[in-house]
C-alpha positions as CSV (number, residue, x, y, z in Angstrom):
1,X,0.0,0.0,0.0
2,X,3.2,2.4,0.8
3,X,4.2,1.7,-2.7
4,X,1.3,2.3,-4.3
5,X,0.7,5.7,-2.2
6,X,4.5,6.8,-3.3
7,X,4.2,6.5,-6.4
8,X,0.5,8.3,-6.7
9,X,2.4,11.0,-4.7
10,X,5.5,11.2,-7.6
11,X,2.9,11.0,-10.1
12,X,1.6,13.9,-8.6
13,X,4.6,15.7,-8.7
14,X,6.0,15.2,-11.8
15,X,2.1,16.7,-13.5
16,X,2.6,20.1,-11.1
17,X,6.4,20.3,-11.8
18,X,6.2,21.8,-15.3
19,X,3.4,24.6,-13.8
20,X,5.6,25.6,-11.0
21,X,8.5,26.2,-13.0
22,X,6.9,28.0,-15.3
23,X,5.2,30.0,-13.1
24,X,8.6,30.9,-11.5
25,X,10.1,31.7,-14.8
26,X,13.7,30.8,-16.3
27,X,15.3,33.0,-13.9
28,X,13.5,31.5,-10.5
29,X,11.8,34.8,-8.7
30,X,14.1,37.5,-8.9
31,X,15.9,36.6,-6.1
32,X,19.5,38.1,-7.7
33,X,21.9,40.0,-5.7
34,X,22.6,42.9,-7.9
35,X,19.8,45.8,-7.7
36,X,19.9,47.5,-10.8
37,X,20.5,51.5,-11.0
38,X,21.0,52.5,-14.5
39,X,22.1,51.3,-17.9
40,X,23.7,52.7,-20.5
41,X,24.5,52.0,-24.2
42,X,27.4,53.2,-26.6
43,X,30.9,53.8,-26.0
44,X,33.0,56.2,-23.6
45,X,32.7,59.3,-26.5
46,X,28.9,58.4,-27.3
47,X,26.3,56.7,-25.0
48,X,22.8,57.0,-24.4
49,X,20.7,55.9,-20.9
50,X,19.1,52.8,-22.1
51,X,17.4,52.0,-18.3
52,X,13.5,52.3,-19.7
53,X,14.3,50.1,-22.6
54,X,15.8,47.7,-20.4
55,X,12.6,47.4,-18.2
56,X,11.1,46.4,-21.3
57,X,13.0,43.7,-22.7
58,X,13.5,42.2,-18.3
59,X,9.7,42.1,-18.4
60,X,9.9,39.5,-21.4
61,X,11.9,37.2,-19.1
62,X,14.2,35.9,-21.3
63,X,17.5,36.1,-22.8
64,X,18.4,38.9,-25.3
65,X,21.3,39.8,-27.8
66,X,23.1,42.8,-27.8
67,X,22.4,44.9,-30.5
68,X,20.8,48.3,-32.1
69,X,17.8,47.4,-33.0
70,X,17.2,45.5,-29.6
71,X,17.5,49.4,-28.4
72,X,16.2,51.3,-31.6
73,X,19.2,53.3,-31.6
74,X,23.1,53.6,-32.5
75,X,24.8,55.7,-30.6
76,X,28.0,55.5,-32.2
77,X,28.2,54.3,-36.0
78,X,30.5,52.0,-37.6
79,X,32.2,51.7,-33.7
80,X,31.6,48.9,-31.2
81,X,29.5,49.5,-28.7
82,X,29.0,48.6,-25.3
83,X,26.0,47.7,-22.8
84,X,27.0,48.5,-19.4
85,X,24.5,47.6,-16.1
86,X,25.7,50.0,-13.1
87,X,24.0,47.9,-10.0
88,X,24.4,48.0,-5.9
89,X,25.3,44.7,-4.4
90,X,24.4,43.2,-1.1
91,X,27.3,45.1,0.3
92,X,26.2,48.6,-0.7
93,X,29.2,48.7,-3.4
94,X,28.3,49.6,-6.7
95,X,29.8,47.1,-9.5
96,X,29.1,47.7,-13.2
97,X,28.6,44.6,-16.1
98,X,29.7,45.3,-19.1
99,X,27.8,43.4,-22.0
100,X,29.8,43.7,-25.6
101,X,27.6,43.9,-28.7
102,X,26.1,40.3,-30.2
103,X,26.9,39.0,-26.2
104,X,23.9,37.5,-24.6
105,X,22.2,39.2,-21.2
106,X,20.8,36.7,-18.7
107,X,19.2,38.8,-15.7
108,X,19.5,36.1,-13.7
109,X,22.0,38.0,-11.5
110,X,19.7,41.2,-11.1
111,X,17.3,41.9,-8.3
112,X,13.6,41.9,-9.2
113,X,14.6,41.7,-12.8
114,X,11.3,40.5,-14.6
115,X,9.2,43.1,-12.0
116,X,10.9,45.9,-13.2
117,X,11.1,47.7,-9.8
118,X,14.6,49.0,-10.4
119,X,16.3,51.7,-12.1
120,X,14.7,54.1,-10.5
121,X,17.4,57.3,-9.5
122,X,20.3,56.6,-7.1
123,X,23.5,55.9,-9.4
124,X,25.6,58.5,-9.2
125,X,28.3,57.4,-11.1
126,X,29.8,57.9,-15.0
127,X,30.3,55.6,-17.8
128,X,33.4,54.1,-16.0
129,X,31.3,53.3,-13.2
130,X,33.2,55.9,-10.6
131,X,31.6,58.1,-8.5
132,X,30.6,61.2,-10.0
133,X,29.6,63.7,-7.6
134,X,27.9,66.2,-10.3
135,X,25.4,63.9,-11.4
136,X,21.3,63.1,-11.1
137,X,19.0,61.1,-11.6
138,X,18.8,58.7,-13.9
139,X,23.1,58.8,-14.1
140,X,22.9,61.4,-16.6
141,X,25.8,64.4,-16.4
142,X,24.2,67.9,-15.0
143,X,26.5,70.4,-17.1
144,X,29.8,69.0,-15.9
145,X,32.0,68.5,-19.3
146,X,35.2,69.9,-20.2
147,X,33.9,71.4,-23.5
148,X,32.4,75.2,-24.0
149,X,30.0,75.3,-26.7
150,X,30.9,78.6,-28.6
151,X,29.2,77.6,-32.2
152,X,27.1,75.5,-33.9
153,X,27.3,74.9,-37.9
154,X,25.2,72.6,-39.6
155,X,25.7,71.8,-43.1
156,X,28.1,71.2,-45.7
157,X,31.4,73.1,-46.4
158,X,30.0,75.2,-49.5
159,X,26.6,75.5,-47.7
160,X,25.8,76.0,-43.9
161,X,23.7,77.5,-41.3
162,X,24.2,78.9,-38.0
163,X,22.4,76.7,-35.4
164,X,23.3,77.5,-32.2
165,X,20.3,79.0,-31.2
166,X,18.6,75.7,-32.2
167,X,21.0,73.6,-30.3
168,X,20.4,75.0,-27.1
169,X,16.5,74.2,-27.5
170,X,17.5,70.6,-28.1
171,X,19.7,70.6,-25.0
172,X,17.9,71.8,-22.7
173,X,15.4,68.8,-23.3
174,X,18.8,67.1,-21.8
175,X,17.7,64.2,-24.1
176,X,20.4,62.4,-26.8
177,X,18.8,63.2,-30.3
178,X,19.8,62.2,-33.9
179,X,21.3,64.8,-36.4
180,X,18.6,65.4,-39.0
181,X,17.1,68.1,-40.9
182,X,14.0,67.7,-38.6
183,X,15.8,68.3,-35.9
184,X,17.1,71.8,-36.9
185,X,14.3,72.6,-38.6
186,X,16.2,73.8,-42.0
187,X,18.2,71.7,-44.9
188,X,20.8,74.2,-46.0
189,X,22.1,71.9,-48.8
190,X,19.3,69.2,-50.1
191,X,20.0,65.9,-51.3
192,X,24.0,66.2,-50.1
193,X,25.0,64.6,-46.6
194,X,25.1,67.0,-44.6
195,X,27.1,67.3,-40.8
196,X,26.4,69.0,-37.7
197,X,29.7,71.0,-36.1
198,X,30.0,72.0,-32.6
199,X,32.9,74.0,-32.3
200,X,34.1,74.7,-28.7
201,X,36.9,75.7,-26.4
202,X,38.8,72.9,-23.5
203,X,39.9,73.6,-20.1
204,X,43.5,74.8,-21.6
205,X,41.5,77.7,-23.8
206,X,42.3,75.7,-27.2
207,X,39.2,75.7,-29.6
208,X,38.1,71.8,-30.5
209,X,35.7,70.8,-33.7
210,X,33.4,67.8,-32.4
211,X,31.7,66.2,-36.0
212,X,28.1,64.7,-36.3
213,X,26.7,63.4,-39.8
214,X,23.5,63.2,-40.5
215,X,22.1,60.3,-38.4
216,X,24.1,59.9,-35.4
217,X,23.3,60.8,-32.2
218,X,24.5,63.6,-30.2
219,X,24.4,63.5,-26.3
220,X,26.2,66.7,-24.3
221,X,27.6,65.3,-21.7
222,X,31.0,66.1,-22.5
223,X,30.2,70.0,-22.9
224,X,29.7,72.0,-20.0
225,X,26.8,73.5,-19.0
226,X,24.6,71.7,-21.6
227,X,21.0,71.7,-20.7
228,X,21.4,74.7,-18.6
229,X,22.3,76.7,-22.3
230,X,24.6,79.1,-21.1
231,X,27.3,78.9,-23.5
232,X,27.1,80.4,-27.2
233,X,26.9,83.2,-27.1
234,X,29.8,84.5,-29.5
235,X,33.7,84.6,-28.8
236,X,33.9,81.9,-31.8
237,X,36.7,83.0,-34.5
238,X,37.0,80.5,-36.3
239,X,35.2,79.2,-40.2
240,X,33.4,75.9,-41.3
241,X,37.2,74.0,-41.2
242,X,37.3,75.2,-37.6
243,X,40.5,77.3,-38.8
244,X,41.3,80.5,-36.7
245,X,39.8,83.8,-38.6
246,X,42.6,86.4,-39.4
């Protein structure tokens, strides 16, 4: 009778096993170590704050390939690009994963991953993963670049406009967006590629061109005082090449 009972119980078991693990998920119940606080997606010149999208593609529960389209955007043309998770560990420490493109993410690792109920503010850090004591929310710089913004050409060399004005209604949306005639609101040269220049002065007073073509995305984190827009407003002597006026 013992027998009988046991194996009534294991055939029991083995009906219910495929339900509770799929009720669990691939990943168990979120019961990682990590606690996500933001991720980001490019490379140290160009990267955009992928967090939301991530939520997104966590609440699928499943794995995922690194790539552009996964993000629906490239931050960087023609240049490998990165994925890198910023998280808090048990310890309080902050440890970043780094994720190369075509890699695989598995969120098993991560804190409520498939809930989505991270991400939300508290990294303070930079794309290298140190502490950076000028940022907010969201891990996104609050005007702290090197750079000075004194110009904005957008263009070709034979015909350009003046955008500067333009530029600092686009930053101070403090959003990454993509060079485009949209954007600007004018096509000074149709049917020729065309390039947005920022031309701006360092920390050593040296003027620096910094080149966008038509496409790419530009985030101003490495110019100071981005969103806030104060910066512009003339002191620019140079030309389209970025060559010193005489």
């Amino acid at each position: 009778m013992s027998q009988i009972r046991f194996a009534i119980t294991l055939m029991l078991a083995l009906c219910f096993l495929p339900g509770m693990l799929e009720a669990q998920g691939p990943y168990g119940r979120d019961e990682g170590q990590y606690v996500i606080l933001s991720a980001q997606y490019g490379t140290e010149r160009s990267h955009v704050d992928v967090t939301r999208r991530l939520k997104e593609l966590a609440r699928e529960d499943r794995p995922f390939r690194i790539e552009n389209n996964i993000f629906g955007v490239d931050p960087e043309p023609r240049v490998e690009k990165v994925l890198r998770i910023f998280a808090r560990g048990p310890n309080g420490q902050e440890q970043m994963f780094e994720y190369r493109e075509g890699s695989v993410v598995d969120g098993a690792q991560f804190q409520g991953w498939r809930n989505g109920n991270w991400g939300e503010g508290g990294w303070r850090g930079n794309w290298r993963g140190g502490e950076d004591r000028s940022r907010g929310d969201f891990g996104r710089d609050v005007d702290s670049g090197q750079y000075l913004i004194l110009s904005a050409q957008y263009g070709n060399e034979r015909r350009h406009v003046d955008v500067t004005r333009r530029l600092k209604e686009l930053a101070r949306a403090d959003q990454p967006f993509r060079v485009s005639n949209d954007a600007f609101g004018v096509d000074p040269a149709p049917r020729v590629s065309k390039v947005l220049r920022i031309y701006a002065r360092d920390p050593n007073g040296r003027e620096r061109m910094f080149e966008y073509r038509e496409g790419r995305v530009v985030d101003g984190a490495q110019f100071r005082g981005w969103r806030r827009g104060d910066w512009g407003e003339g002191g620019w002597s140079g030309n389209w090449r970025g060559e010193e006026r005489r």
